[in-house]
N, C-alpha and C positions, 0 to 999 in steps of 0.2 A: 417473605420474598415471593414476588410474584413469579408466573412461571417463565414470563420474556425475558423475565430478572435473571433467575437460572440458567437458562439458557447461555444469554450473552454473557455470565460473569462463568460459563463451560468451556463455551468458544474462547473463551480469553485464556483462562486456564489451559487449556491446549496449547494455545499460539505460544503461552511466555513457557511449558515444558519444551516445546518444539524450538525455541531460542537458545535456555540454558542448555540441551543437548547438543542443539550444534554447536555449542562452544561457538558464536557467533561473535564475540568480543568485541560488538557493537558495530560492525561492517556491516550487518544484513545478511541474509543467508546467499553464499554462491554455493553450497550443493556439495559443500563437506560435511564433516563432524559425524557425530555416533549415529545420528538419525537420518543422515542424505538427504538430498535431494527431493526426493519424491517424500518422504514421511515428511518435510519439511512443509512441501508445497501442502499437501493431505492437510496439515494442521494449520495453514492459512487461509487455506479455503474453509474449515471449519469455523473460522472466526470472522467469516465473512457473512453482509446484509445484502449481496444481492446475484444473482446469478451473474449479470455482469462484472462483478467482481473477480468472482470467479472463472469466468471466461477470459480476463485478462491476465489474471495469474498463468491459466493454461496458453496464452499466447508469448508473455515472458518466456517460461520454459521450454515453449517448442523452439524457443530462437537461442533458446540457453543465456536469457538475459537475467543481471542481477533480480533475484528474489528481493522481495521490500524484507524486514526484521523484525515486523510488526505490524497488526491489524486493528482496527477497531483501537485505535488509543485515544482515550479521552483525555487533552492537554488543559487542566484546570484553568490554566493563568490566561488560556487564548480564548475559554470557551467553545471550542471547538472536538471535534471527532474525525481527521483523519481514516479515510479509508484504510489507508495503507504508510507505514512510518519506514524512511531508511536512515538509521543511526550511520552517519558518517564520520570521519577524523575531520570533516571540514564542517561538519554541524548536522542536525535533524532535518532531513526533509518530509516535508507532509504531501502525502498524493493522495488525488481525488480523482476517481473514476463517474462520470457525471453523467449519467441518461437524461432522457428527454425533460422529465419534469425538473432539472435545471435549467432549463431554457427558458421556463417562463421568468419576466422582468422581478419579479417577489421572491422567489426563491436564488434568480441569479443576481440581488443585492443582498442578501443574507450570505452567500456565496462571496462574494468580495470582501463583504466585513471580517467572513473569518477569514480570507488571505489574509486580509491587514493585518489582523491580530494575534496570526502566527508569525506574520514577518515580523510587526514591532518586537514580538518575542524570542527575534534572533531563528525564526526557522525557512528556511526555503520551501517554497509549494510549486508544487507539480499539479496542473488540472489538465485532466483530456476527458473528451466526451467519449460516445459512447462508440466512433466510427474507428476501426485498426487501421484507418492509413494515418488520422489524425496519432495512432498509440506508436506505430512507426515513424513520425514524424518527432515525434517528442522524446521520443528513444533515442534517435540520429543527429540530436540537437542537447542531449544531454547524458555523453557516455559518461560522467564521473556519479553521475545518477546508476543507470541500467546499463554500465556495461558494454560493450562490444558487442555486436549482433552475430549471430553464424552465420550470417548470408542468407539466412532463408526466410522470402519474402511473402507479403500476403497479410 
């Protein structure tokens, strides 16, 4: 096993001990169970590929919006990799947190095909770039996603 191999099969280990401790029973983490909140977030950011990632988790949280359930899930049947997965009672949603080199046309048509191929696969996707009025907007357009905002803006 290579060593990026370890790594990402670490981070992963992490993210699904930080699930089964929160007793998250497939809701996603809102910031109960044995582990909180914070240990919660701690082991999602560990399973994350890029700082922006993780700068979006840390913007979630300071708004007290839902945590995603899961990082880094590779969906065999879509071909795809999810940033971030919220296990819902109304179905999986897959969200992608998308920096710049998304934008270019080669990479934002590989981009679409795995939407398609999670939706065929019955899952909902979330994509926002990398700007937080765009992560606010998509917050505020989809509370059965992320929850109800505190109010506090930015």
């Amino acid at each position: 096993m290579s060593c990026t191999s370890f790594r990402r099969l670490s981070r992963l280990i992490l993210a699904a001990s930080a699930a089964f401790a929160a007793g998250c029973a497939g809701l996603g983490f809102s910031g109960g169970g044995a582990v909180g909140r914070a240990g919660v977030l701690e082991s999602l950011k560990a399973a994350c590929d890029s700082d922006l990632e993780r700068t979006f988790l840390d913007w979630l949280n300071e708004r007290s919006l839902r945590l995603p359930g899961r990082a880094q899930v590779y969906v065999e049947t879509a071909r795809a990799r999810p940033d971030f997965v919220y296990d819902l009672p109304t179905g999986p949603v897959a969200l992608f947190v998308d920096g710049p080199r998304h934008q270019g046309p080669s990479q934002a048509e590989k981009d679409i095909d795995a939407s398609r191929r999670l939706q065929d696969g019955g899952w909902d996707v979330v994509r926002v770039g990398y700007d937080q009025g765009e992560w606010q907007a998509a917050s505020g357009r989809r509370p059965a996603v992320f929850g109800v905002t505190s109010g506090r803006e930015g």
